[in-house]
C-alpha positions in Angstrom: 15.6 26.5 -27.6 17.0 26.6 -24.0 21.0 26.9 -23.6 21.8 24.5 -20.7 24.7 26.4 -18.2 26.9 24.5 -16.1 27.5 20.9 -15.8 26.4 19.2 -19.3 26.2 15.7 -17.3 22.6 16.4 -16.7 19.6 15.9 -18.6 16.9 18.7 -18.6 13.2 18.1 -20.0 11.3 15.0 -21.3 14.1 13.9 -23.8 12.5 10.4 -24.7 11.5 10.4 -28.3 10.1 7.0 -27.8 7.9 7.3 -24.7 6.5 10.8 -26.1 5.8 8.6 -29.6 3.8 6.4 -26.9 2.2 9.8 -25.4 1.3 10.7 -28.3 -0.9 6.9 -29.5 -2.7 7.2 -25.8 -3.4 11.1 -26.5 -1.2 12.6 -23.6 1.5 15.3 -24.0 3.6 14.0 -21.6 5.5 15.9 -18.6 6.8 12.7 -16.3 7.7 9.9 -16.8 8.5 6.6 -14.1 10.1 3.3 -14.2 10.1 1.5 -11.1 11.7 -1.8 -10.8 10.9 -3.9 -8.6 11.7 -7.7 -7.4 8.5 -9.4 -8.7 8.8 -11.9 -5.1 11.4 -12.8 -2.5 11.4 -16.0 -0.5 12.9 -16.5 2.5 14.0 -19.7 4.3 14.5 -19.3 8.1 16.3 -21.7 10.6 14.9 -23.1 14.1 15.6 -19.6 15.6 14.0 -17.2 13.0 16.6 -15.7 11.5 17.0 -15.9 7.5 19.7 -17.8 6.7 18.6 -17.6 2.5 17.2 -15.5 0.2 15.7 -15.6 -3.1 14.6 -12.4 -5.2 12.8 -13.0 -8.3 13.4 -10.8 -11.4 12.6 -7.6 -12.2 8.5 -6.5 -12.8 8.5 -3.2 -14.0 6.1 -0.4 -13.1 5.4 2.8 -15.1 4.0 6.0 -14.5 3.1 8.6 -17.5 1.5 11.8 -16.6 0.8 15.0 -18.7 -1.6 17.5 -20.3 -4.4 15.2 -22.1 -5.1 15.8 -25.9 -7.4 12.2 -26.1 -9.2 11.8 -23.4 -10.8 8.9 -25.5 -7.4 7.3 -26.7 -6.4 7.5 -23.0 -9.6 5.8 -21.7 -9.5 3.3 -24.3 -6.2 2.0 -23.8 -5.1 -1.5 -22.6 -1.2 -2.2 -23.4 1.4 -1.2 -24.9 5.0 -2.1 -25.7 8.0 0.1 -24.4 11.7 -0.6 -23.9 11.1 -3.5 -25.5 9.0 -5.1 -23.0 4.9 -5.7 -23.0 2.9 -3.4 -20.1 -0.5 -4.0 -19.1 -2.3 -1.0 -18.4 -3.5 -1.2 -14.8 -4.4 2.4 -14.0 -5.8 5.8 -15.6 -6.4 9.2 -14.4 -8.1 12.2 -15.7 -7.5 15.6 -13.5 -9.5 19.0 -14.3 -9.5 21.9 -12.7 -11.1 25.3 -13.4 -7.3 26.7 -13.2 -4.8 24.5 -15.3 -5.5 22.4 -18.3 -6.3 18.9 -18.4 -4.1 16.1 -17.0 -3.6 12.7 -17.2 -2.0 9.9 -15.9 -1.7 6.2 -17.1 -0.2 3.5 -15.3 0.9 -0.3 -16.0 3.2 -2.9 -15.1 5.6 -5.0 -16.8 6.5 -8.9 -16.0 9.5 -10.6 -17.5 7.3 -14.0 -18.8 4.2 -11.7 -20.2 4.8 -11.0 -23.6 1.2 -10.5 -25.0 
């Protein structure tokens, strides 16, 4: 067990219990992990002289971004979706990494829109 120093405010290490629980079903033990959101569009509306004079922006897609050592290289290949913070990701990217120096990695991407539940 490491003994944090200092100011306590800050979180050290993957503390998620949930999204290593996901890790874990897609065979990763995971090191990052990345939530981008995102507007999922804007609109503009423009006068005669070009300049925006309104703006829309849409709600929130969500990208993630899991990378880590790979214990399943067939659990990660063979995965499609999943559901995490309560919200349905389609799995639109995997990576496999080897090298004759470190151990295997992995990374698994997806992205998350408000009105896709399944």
């Amino acid at each position: 067990m490491l003994k944090q120093h200092g100011n306590q405010d800050y979180v050290f290490g993957f503390k998620d219990e949930v999204a290593a629980q996901l890790a874990n079903l897609i065979g990763m033990k995971p090191q990052t992990l990345s939530l981008q959101y995102e507007a999922e569009f804007t609109a503009e509306a423009q006068n005669e002289n070009g300049e925006t004079e309104a703006v829309v922006v849409g709600p929130d897609k969500v990208s993630f971004t899991m990378s880590g050592y790979v214990v399943d290289a067939d659990a990660l290949k063979e995965a499609t979706d999943f559901t995490f913070i309560g919200r349905y990701f389609i799995i639109q990217g995997r990576k496999l990494d080897t090298s004759n120096t470190e151990f295997q990695k992995g990374e698994l991407t997806g992205v998350s829109y408000d009105l896709i539940t399944d």
